[in-house]
N, C-alpha and C positions, 0 to 999 in steps of 0.2 A: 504493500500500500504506500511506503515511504516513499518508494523506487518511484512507483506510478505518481507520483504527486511531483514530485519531485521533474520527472520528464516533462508535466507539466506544466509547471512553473518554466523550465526551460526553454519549450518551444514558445512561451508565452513571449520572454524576452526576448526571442530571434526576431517575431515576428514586430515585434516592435522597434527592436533598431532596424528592421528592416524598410518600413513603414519610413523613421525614421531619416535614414540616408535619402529614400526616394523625395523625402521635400525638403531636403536641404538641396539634394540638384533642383527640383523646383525651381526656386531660393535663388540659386543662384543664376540658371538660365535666363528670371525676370529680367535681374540686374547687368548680363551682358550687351551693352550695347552696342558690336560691332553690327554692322548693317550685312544682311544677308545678301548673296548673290545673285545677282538679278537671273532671272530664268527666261530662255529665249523664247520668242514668241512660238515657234515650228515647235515646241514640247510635247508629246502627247500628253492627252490628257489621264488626269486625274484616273489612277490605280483602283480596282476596285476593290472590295471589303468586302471580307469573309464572316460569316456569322461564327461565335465564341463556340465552340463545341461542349454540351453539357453531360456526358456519359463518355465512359472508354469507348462505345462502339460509335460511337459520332465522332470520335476524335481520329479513330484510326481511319472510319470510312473516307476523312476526309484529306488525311495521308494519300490514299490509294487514287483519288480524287487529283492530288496534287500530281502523284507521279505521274500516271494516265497524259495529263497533261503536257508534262512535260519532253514524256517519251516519244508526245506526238508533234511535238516542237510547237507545241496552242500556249503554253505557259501564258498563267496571269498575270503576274507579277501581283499578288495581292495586297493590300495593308503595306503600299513601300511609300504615300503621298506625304504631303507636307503636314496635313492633319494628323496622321496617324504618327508621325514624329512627338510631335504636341500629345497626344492620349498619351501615350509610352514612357514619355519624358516624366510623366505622372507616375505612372504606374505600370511595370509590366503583366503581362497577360499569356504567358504562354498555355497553351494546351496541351502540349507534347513536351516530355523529354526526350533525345536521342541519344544516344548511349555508341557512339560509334566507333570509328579508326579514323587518323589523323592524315591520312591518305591524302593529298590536296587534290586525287579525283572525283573524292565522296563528301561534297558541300552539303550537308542536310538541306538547307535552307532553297537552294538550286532545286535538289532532287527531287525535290517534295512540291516545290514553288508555294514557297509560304514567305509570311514578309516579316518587316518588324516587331519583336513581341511574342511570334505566334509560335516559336521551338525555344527550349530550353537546350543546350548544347553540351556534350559531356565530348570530348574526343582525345582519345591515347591512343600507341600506334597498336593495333591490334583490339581493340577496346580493351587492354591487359584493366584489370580492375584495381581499384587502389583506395586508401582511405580517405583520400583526396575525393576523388570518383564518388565515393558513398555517400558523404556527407554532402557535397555537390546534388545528387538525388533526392537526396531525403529533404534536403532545401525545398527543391522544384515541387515537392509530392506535400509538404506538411505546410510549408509556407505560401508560396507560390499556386499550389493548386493544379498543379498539370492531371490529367486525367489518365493518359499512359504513358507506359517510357518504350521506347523501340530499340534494341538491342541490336546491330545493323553492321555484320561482317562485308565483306566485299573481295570478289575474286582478286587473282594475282598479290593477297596479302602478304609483306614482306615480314609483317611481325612474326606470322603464322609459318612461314617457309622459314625464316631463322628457330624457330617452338620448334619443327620437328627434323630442321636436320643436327646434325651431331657435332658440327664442329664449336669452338665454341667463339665467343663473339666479343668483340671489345668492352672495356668500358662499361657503361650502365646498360649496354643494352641486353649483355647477358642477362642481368636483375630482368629487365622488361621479361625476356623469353621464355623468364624462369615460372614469372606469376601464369602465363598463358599452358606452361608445360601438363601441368594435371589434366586440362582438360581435354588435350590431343596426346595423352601418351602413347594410345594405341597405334598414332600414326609417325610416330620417331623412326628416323631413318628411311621414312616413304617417301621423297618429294614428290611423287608422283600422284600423289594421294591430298594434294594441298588443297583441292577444291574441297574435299572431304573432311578435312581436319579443317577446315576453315568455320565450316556448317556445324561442325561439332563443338567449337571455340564458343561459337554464338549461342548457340543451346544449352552449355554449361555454364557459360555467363548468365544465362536468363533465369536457370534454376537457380546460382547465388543467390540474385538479387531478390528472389522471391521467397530465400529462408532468412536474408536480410532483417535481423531486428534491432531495431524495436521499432522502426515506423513501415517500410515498406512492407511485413511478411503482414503486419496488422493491417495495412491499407490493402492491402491485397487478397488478405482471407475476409473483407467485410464488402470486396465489392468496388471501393471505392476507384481504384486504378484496376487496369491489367498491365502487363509488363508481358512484351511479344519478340521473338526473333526476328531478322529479316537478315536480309542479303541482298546487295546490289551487283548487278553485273554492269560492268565497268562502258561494252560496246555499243552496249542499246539502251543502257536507263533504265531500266525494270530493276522496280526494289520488288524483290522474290519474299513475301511473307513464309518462312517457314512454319 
């Protein structure tokens, strides 16, 4: 009962300096007076606006929504106008966290065609997990309000191809390859198997995060989040929902 009160109390005060920070930028934004860049007349116009997704399965539908989009080179560009600067600068809003690899071919925010506000971003090379990582989540999910997190491997991963071959690897990156190791051990020594161990990476990540306590495994057995694998193929855009 201590413990449970106690976390409490805790999340109470994140959520208050969190609150916090976002109106001191406010605050501060009023009081800048540099003059803003004039916008040429040829602009298109004004981005349009997605509605706030109120469930995991509204949230994800509208992932798939995004990709769709994208894949078909139709992208929105949603929630990227000068209003939506203004809303954000208030207060963010995202609906999704991403959970992904630092890959600079797998831009969640591109892949998805989402705009300002609307992803929470987590990215290590490999999605290697870390306490960094969790607490980063448990932000997005208790403070924040995100609805799911997407867990989102991607072919040709370097983190994944260092995880299962043998040699060993400089610097910190060995550490990186070390945390991804348990969950492709079957595939050590396979390169050939990288697609394989890659999907596997993502799926064992996804059950972490969902025995994660004390805030996700609770948001997750009451419903309020889901927490999903995907996988992105690099040639055509299609994030593959595992």
């Amino acid at each position: 009962m201590t413990k449970h009160f106690f976390f409490i109390a805790l999340l109470g005060t994140v959520i208050s300096l969190a609150s916090a920070c976002q109106t001191q930028d406010s605050d501060k934004s009023k009081n800048n007076t540099t003059a803003a860049p004039e916008v040429a007349k040829n602009e298109p116009p004004a981005t349009v606006a997605l509605p706030y997704p109120q469930t995991p399965d509204e949230a994800i539908a509208r992932l798939k929504e995004g990709n769709a989009r994208f894949i078909n080179d139709q992208s929105a560009h949603p929630n990227r106008d000068d209003n939506r600067k203004i809303i954000q600068a208030q207060k963010q809003t995202p609906f999704a966290s991403i959970m992904g690899c630092s890959d600079s071919r797998v831009p969640a925010e591109i892949v998805f065609d989402q705009g300002l506000g609307d992803l929470f971003i987590v990215r290590t090379a490999g999605q290697a997990p870390a306490i960094a990582s969790f607490g980063s989540l448990e932000f997005s999910v208790a403070v924040l309000g995100v609805k799911v997190i997407v867990v989102m491997g991607h072919e040709k991963c370097g983190a994944v191809a260092g995880a299962i071959g043998t040699d060993k690897l400089p610097g910190h990156i060995e550490d990186l390859v070390n945390i991804i190791r348990p969950g492709v051990k079957t595939f050590i020594g396979k390169p050939e198997k990288l697609e394989e161990a890659s999907k596997a990476n993502v799926l064992a990540e996804v059950e972490a995060l969902k025995r994660l306590t004390p805030i996700l495994s609770e948001y997750v057995k009451e419903g309020k989040i889901k927490i999903i694998p995907a996988y992105y193929h690099l040639e055509t855009g299609q994030v593959e929902f595992l």
